[in-house]
C-alpha positions as CSV (number, residue, x, y, z in Angstrom):
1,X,0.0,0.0,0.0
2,X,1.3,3.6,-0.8
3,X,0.9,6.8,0.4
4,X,0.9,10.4,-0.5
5,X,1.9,13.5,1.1
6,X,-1.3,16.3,1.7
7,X,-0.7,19.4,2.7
8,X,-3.3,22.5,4.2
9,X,-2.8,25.6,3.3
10,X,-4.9,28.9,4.6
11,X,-4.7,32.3,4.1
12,X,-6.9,35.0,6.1
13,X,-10.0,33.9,3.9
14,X,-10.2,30.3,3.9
15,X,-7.9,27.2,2.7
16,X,-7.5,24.6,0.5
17,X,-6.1,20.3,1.2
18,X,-5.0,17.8,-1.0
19,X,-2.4,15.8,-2.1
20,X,0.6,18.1,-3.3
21,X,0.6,18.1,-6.8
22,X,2.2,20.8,-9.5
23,X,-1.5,21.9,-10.5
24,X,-2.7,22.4,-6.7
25,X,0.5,24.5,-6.0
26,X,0.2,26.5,-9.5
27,X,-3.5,27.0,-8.8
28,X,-2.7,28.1,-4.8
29,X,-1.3,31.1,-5.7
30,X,-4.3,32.4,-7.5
31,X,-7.2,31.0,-5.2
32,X,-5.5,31.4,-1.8
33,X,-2.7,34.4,-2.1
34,X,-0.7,34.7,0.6
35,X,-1.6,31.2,2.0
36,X,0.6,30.0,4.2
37,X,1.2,25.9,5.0
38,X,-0.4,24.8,8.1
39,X,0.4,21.3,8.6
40,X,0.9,18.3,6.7
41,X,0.2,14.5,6.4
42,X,0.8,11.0,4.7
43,X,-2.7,8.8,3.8
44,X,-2.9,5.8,1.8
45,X,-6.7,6.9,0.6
46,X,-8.8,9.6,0.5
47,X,-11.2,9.0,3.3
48,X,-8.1,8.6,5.8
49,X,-6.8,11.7,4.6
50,X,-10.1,13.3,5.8
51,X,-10.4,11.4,9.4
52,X,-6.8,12.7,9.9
53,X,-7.4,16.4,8.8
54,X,-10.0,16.0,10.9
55,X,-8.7,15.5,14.0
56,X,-5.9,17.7,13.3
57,X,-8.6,20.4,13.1
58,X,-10.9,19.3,15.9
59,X,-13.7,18.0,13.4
60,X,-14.6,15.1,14.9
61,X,-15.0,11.8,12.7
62,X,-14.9,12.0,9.3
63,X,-18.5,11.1,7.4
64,X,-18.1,10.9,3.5
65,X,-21.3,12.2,1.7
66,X,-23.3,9.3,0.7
67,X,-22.5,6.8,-2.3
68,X,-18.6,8.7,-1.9
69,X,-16.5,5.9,-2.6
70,X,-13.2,5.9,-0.9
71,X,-9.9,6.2,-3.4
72,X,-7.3,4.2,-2.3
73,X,-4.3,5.5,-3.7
74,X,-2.1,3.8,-6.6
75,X,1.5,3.1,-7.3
76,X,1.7,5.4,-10.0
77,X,-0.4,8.0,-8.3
78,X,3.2,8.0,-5.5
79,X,5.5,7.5,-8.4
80,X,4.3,10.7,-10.2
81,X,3.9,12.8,-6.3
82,X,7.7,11.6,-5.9
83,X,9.0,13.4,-9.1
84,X,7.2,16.2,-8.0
85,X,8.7,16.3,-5.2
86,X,11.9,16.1,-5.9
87,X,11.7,19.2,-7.9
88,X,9.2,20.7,-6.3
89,X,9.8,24.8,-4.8
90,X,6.9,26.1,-3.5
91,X,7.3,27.7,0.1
């Protein structure tokens, strides 16, 4: 099972998470100026992702709408965050 990184970044007016990816950061500078990064975590799927943003945030449990399937993530999903990363100069 893999894992990808997600980040939360906020700015005055609200925030955006996800996993990192190039078009997320490109688009982050448009939607949320200024944002800053608040915290970040590793999740094999979607729905874990959401249960751990939201504890980080005090949320409570997280409760997918209904008929939301959960996306485990794939190999190539990591393989393609990975080169990302490794070039990756966002902050």
């Amino acid at each position: 099972m893999v894992d990808l990184l997600h980040e939360y970044w906020a700015n005055d007016d609200g925030g955006e998470f996800g996993p990192v990816r190039e078009r997320g950061d490109q688009l982050r500078q448009t939607l949320i100026p200024g944002a800053r990064l608040i915290f970040s975590l590793r999740a094999a799927s979607w729905h874990q992702a959401m249960q751990l943003y939201n504890e980080r945030l005090d949320y409570g449990d997280y409760q997918p709408a209904e008929g939301v399937e959960n996306h485990f993530y794939s190999a190539e999903e990591a393989a393609e965050q990975e080169a990302y990363l490794r070039v990756r100069n966002c902050r």
